[in-house]
VOGU-3710 file (C-alpha; in Angstrom, 3 decimals, decimal comma):
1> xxxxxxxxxx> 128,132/99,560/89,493  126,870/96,917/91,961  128,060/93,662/90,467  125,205/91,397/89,319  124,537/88,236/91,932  125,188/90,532/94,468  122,783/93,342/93,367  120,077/90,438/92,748  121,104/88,556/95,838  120,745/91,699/97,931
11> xxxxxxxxxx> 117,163/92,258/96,453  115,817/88,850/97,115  117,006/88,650/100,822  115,807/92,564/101,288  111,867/91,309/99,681  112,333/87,773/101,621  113,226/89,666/105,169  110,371/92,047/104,564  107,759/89,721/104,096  108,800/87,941/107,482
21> xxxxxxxxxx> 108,691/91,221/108,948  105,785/92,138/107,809  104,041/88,409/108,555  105,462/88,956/111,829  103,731/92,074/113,291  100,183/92,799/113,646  98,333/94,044/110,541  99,163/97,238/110,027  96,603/100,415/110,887  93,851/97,403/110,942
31> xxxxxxxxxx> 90,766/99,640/112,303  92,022/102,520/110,459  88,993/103,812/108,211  90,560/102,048/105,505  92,093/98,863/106,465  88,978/98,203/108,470  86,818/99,417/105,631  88,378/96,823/103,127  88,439/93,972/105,322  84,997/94,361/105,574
41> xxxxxxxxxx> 84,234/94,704/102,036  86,573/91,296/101,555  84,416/89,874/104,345  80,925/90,767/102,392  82,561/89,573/99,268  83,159/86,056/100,979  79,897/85,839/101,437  78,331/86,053/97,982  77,570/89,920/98,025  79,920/92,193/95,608
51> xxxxxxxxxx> 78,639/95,218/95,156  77,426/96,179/98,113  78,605/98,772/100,752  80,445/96,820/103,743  78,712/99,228/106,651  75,546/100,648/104,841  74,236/97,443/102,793  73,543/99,404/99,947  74,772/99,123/96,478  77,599/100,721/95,923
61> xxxxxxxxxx> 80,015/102,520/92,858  83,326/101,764/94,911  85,207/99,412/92,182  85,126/95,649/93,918  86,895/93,109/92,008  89,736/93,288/94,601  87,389/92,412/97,055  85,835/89,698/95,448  89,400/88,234/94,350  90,323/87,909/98,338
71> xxxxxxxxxx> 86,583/87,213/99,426  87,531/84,049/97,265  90,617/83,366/99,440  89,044/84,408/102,580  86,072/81,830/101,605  88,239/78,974/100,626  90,624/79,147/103,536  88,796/80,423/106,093  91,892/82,949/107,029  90,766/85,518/110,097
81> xxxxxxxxxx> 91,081/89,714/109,070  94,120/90,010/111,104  96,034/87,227/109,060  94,206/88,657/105,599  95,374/92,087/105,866  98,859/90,936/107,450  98,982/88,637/103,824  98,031/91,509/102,007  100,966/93,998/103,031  103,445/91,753/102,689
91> xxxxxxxxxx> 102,194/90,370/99,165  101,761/94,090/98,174  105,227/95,440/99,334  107,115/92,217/97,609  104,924/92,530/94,280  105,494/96,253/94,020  109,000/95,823/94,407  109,214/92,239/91,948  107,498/93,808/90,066  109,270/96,978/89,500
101> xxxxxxxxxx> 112,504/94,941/88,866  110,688/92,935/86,184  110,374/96,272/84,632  113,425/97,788/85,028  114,940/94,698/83,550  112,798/95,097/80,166  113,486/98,527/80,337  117,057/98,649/81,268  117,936/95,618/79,810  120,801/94,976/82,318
111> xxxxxxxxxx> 119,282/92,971/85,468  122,334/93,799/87,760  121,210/97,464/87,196  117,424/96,358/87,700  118,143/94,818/91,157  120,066/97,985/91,936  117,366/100,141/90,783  114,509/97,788/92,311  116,557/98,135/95,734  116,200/101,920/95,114
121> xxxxxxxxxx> 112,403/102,369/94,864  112,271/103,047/98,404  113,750/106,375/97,596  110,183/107,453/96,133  107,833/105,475/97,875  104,593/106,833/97,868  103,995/108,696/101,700  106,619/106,758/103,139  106,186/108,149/106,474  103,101/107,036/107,142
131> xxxxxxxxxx> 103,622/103,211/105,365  100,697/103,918/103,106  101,908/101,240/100,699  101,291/98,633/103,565  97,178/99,404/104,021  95,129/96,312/102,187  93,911/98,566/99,423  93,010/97,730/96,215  95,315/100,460/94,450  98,333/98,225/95,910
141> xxxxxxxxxx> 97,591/95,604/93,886  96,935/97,247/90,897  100,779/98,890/91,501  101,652/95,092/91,038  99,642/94,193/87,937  100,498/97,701/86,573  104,409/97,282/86,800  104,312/93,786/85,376  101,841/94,762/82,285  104,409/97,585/81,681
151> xxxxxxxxxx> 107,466/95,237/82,013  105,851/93,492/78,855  105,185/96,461/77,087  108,697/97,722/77,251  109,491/93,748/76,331  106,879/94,216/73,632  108,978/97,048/72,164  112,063/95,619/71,852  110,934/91,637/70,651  107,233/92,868/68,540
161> xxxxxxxxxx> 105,842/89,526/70,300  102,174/89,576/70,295  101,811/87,721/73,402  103,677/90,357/75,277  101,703/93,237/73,714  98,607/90,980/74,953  99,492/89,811/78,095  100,676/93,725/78,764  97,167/95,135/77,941  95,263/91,888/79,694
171> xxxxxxxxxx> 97,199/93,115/83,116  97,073/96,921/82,792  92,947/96,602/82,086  92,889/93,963/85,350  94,961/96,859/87,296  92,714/99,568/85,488  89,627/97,833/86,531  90,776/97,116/90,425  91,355/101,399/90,926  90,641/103,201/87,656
181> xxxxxxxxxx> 92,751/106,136/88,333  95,339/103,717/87,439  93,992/103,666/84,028  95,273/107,493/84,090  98,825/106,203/84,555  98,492/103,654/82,008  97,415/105,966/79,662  100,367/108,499/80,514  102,646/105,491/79,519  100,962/104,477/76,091
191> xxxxxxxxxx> 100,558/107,895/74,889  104,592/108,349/75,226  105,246/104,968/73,424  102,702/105,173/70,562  105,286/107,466/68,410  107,227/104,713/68,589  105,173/102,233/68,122  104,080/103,581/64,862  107,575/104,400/63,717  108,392/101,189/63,995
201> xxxxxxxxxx> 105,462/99,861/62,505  104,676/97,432/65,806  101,336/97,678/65,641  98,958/95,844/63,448  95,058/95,285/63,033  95,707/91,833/64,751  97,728/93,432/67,447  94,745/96,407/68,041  92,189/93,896/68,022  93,780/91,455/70,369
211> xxxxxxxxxx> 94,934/94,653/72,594  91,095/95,680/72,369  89,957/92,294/73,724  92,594/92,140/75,920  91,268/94,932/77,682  87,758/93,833/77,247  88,271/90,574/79,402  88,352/91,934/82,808  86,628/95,092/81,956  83,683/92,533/81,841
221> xxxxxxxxxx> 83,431/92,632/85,942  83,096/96,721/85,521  80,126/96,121/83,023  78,610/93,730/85,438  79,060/96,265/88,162  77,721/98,728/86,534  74,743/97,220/85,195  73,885/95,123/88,549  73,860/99,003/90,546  71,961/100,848/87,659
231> xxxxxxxxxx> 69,160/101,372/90,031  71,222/103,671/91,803  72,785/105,214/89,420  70,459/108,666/88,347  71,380/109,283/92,019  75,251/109,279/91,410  74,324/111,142/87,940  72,695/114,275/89,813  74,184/114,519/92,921  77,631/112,695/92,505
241> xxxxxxxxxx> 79,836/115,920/92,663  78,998/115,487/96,612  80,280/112,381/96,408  83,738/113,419/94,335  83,690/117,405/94,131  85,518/118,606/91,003  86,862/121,794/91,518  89,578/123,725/88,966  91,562/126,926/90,351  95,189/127,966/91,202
251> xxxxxxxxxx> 95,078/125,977/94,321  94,546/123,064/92,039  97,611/123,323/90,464  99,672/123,909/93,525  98,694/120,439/95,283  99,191/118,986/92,270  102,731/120,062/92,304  103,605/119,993/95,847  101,815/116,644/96,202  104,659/115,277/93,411
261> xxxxxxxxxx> 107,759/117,100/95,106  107,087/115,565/98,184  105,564/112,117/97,931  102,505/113,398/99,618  104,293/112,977/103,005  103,106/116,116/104,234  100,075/114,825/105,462  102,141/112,971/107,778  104,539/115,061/108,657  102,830/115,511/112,678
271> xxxxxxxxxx> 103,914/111,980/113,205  107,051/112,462/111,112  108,456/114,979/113,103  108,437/112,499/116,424  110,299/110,083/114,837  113,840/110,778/114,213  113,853/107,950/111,771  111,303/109,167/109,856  113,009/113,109/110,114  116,722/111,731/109,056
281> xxxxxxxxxx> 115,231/109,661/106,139  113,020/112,223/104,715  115,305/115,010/105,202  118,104/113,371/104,436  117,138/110,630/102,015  114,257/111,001/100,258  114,727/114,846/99,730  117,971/114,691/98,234  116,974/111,995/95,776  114,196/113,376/94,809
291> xxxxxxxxxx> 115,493/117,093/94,140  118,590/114,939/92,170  115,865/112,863/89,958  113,754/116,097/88,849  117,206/118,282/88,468  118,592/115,178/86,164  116,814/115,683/83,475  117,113/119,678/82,945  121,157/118,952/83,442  121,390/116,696/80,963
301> xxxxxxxxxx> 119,629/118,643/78,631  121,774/121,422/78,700  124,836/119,339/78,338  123,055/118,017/75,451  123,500/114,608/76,734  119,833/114,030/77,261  119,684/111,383/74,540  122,896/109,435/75,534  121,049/106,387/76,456  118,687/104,583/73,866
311> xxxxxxxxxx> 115,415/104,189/75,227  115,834/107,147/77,928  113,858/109,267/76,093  110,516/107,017/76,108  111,050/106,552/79,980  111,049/110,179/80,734  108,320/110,901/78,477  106,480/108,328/79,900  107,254/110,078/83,387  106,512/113,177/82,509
321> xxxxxxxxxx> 102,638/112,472/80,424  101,707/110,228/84,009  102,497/113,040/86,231  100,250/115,261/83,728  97,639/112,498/84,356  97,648/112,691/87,487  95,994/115,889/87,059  92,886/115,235/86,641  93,179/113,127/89,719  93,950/116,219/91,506
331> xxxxxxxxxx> 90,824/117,796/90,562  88,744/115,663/93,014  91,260/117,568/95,731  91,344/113,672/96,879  95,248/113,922/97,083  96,026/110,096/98,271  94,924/109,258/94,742  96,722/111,638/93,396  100,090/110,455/94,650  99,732/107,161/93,967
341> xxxxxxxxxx> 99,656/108,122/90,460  102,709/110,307/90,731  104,606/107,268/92,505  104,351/105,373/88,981  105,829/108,932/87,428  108,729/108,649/89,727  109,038/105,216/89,223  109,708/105,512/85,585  111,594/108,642/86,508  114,204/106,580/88,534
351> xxxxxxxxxx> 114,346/103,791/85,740  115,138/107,377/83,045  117,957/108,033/86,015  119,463/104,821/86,055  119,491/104,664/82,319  121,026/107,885/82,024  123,917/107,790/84,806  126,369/106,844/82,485  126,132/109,773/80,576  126,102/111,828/83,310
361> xxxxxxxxxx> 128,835/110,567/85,838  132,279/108,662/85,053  132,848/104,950/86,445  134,007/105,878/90,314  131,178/108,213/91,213  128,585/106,284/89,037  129,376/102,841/91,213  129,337/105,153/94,571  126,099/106,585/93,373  124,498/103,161/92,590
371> xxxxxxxxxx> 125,408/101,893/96,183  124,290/105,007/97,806  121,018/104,869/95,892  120,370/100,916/96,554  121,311/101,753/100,635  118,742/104,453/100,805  116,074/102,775/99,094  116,926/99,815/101,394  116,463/102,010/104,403  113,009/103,788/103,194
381> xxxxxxxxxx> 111,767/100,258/102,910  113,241/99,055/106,120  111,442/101,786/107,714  108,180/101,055/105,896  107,837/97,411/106,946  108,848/97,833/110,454  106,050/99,452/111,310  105,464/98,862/114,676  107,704/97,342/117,215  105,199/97,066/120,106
391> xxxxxxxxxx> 102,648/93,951/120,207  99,636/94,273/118,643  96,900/94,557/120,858  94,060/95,387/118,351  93,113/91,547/118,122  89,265/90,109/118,855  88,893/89,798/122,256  86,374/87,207/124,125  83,838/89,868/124,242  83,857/91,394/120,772
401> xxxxxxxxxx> 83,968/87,732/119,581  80,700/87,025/121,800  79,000/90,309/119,941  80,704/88,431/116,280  79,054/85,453/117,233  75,733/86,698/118,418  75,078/88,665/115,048  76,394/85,295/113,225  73,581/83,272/114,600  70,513/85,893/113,457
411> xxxxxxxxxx> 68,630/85,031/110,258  69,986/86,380/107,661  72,685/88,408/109,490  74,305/90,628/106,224  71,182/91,863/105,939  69,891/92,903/109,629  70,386/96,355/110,653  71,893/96,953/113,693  73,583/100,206/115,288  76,931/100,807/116,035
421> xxxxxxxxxx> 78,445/104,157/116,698  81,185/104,585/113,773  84,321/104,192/116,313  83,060/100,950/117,208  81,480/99,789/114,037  84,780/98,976/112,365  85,820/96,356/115,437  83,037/93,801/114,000  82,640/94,591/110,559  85,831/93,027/109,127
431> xxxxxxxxxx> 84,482/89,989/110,994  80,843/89,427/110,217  78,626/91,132/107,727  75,913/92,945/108,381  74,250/96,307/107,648  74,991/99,562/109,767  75,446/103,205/109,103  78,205/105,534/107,523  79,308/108,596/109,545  82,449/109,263/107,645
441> xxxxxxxxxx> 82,846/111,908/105,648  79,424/113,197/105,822  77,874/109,402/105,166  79,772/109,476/101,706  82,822/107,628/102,347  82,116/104,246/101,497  80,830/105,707/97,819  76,798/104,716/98,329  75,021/106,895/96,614  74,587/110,258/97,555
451> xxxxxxxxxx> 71,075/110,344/98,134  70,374/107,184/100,543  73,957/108,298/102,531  72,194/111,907/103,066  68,999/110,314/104,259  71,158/107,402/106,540  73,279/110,234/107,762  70,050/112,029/109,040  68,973/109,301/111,242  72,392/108,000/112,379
461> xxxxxxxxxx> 72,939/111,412/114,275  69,224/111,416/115,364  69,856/107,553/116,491  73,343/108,350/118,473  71,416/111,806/119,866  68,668/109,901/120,819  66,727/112,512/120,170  62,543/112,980/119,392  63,550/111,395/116,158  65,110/108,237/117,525
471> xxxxxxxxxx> 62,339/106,179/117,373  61,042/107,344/113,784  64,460/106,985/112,551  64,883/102,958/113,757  61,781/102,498/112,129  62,127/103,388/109,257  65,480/102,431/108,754  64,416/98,756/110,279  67,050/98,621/112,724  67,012/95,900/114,563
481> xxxxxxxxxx> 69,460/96,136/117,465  71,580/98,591/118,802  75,321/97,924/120,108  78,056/99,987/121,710  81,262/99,341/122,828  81,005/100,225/126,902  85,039/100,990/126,619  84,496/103,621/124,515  83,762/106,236/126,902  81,227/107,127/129,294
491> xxxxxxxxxx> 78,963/108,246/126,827  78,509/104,927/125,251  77,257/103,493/128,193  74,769/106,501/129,109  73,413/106,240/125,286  73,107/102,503/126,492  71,537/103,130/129,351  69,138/105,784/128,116  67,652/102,901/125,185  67,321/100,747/128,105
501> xxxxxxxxxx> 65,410/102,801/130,335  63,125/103,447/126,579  62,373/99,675/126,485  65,109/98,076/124,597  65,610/94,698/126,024  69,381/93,803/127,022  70,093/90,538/124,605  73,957/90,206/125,172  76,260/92,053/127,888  79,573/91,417/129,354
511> xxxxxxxxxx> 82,781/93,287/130,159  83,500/95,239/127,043  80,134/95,000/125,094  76,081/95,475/125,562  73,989/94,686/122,494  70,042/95,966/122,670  67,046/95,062/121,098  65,453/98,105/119,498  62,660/99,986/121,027  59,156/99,403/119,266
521> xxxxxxxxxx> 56,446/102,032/119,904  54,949/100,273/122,590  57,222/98,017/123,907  56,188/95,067/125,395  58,297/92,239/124,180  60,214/90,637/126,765  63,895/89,214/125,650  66,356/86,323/127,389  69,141/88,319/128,582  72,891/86,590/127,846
531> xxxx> 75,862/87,207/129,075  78,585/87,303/126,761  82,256/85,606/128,004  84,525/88,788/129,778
//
């Protein structure tokens, strides 16, 4: 086995060098849907609104107590997107991984075999091909709070301290509240432990109660939610299966499965495939380890060692009822979800591994397995956090800043209208707020309710058509300005064009950028035209 300072020396210099790396790039898929979708939301949040959609302005269901936890940073320091998002990959890869080792400690009870199984985790990193774990999404830090609540559940177990049993419940209902779906996972890992936490009599009335209000505290921002959007919410009642479409069958069942078995990686494997790195650690990594983690447990059975460790048995149940969870995740068919529920599952299927590995190997292969398993994790996360190792050239340029600046100064900004066309909306968004339209998955992807995203949807394609509902459509949807990106293509700058030649006024053009007044039915307002910097 890897001895102990080195193991946890290893560890901190492998989470200290990936930080810097990750610091050092550019943020990472920044006007992705979802990066750029979040960054938004954080940049609404810092501005006093919390439950409302980032592009549509219109109350929303998404869960937002992430947002509103880095709108509070973003507020107080006055940090740009770029640096936010950079901040929020690094803190998420370092607090998955600290955290996992916190809970491989509790649960191993040997911290040189933590580190060594911390520096492992890379082996079943969640899409690791496509560096999922590095977007600034909420489920990230959830992974954190999630690991850490179970750390003191598993320390809760073997001390019966009260504050750990708290504390434990206090962080799995913050992570629970951030992404629910992680309540799923949570739930996986109490149901396994509550045989033993009645056979050994650890729970009490106190201990519910305090476990029950532990929970409560920041399920509070969820009830606020909830009851601050109930206008909305018939709409989600009757029509939400557009919004997440349960569906049960065979097919069901096979993502569910294949999802698990391979990390969820084959959504990525197009850009997989022209990377050799990628191909020789999936192939030869990931794969392996994987097939050797679900084929552990079956082998030891049948040698009848399966109990050899104390404590192995609660880890692989535990496994075992999260991927079951996961399930029900997989019944929305919305598979990212799904995996990140199955990456706690494997998690706590590594920790049953390294528990176990006595049992199943003798002292020379067990050490050589231990360093092959810490070197291959190392490598998956190596690959993870060096993303990129070209220059990012995503940043705000003079013009886009001119068009940030311009929608700044107008009256109450967050809540003007303006039109963007949905490639070009997320460039501005993340930097100031104001209200647009969602193309996205049929108008539904940033989880307003169904029925305003159908009727939105209607007059965003009428809008970008510019058809003989154009002008009906800006008025009643109050839009106020139009703006498109002239780099975009050629078509941009026709649509332009073609609202100019209508009557919009030019307020603000330069280089990259030309921002319109919208057309009124008879058109006879006359606007200062300024020239943004080039």
């Amino acid at each position: 086995m890897l001895r102990g300072r080195l193991a946890r020396l290893s560890l901190a210099l492998v989470l200290v060098a990936s930080a810097a790396v990750l610091l050092w790039q550019g943020p990472f898929a920044f006007y992705s849907p979802d990066v750029a979708y979040h960054a938004s939301r954080i940049q609404r949040s810092s501005e006093g609104e919390y439950f409302t959609c980032a592009f549509s302005g219109t109350l929303t269901i998404y869960p937002g107590l992430f947002h509103f936890l880095w709108g509070r940073v973003k507020a107080w320091s006055g940090i740009d997107a770029f640096l936010l998002v950079r901040l929020a990959s690094a803190i998420n890869v370092v607090g998955v991984f600290g955290a996992f080792y916190f809970l491989a400690r509790e649960a191993l009870e040997d911290s040189e075999r933590a580190a060594a199984a911390a520096l492992s985790l890379g082996l079943v990193l969640f899409a690791p091909t496509g560096r999922y774990l590095l977007l600034a999404n909420p489920v990230n830090v959830s992974l954190i709070l999630l690991f850490a609540g179970l750390a003191l559940l598993w320390r809760f177990l073997r001390a019966g301290a009260l504050l750990d049993w708290t504390l434990a419940l206090l962080l799995i209902g913050l992570a629970a509240n951030l992404n629910w779906y992680q309540g799923l996972a949570a739930a996986g890992v109490l149901l396994a432990l509550l045989p033993r936490l009645l056979r050994e009599r650890r729970l009490s009335w106190r201990g519910v109660g305090l476990g029950a209000l532990a929970v409560a505290v920041p399920s509070a921002w969820t009830v606020v939610h909830i009851w601050t959007i109930r206008s909305v919410l018939p709409a989600y009642f009757s029509r939400g299966g557009e919004l997440i479409p349960w569906t049960v069958g065979l097919s069901i069942l096979r993502d569910w499965v294949v999802t698990f078995a391979t990390h969820w990686n084959l959504k990525f494997l197009p850009q997989m495939w022209r990377s050799p790195a990628a191909t020789v650690l999936y192939l030869g990594v990931v794969v392996p380890a994987t097939v050797l983690l679900l084929l552990l447990p079956a082998g030891l059975a049948l040698r009848r060692r399966a109990c050899a460790a104390p404590g192995s048995r609660d880890l692989l149940l535990a496994a075992a009822l999260v991927f079951a969870a996961s399930l029900v995740m997989t019944m929305t068919r919305d598979l990212g979800r799904v995996a990140w529920i199955q990456f706690v599952s494997f998690a706590l299927l590594l920790l049953y591994a390294w528990r176990v590995l006595d049992a199943a190997l003798p002292a020379r292969a067990l050490r050589a397995t231990a360093l092959a398993a810490a070197t291959g994790g190392t490598a998956c996360l190596a690959y993870t956090a060096l993303h990129s190792g070209q220059r990012f050239d995503g940043g705000l340029t003079s013009s886009t800043r001119a068009v940030v600046d311009f929608i700044a100064a107008l009256p109450d900004h967050s809540h003007t209208r303006i039109f963007v066309p949905e490639s070009d909306l997320r460039r501005l968004t993340p930097f100031v707020a104001f209200t647009s339209f969602v193309n996205h998955r049929s108008g539904l992807y940033a989880s307003q309710d169904p029925v305003s995203a159908e009727t939105m949807l209607r007059a965003y394609r009428s809008i970008l058509a510019h058809d003989a509902d154009a002008q009906a459509m800006i008025e009643s949807q109050q839009v106020q300005w139009l703006a498109f990106r002239l780099r975009t293509s050629d078509a941009a700058e026709a649509l332009a064009d073609s609202y100019a030649a209508a009557g919009s006024a030019v307020a603000l053009r330069n280089r990259e950028w030309i921002v319109l007044r919208s057309p009124g039915p008879a058109d006879a307002r006359h606007f200062t035209t300024t020239r943004g910097q080039d």
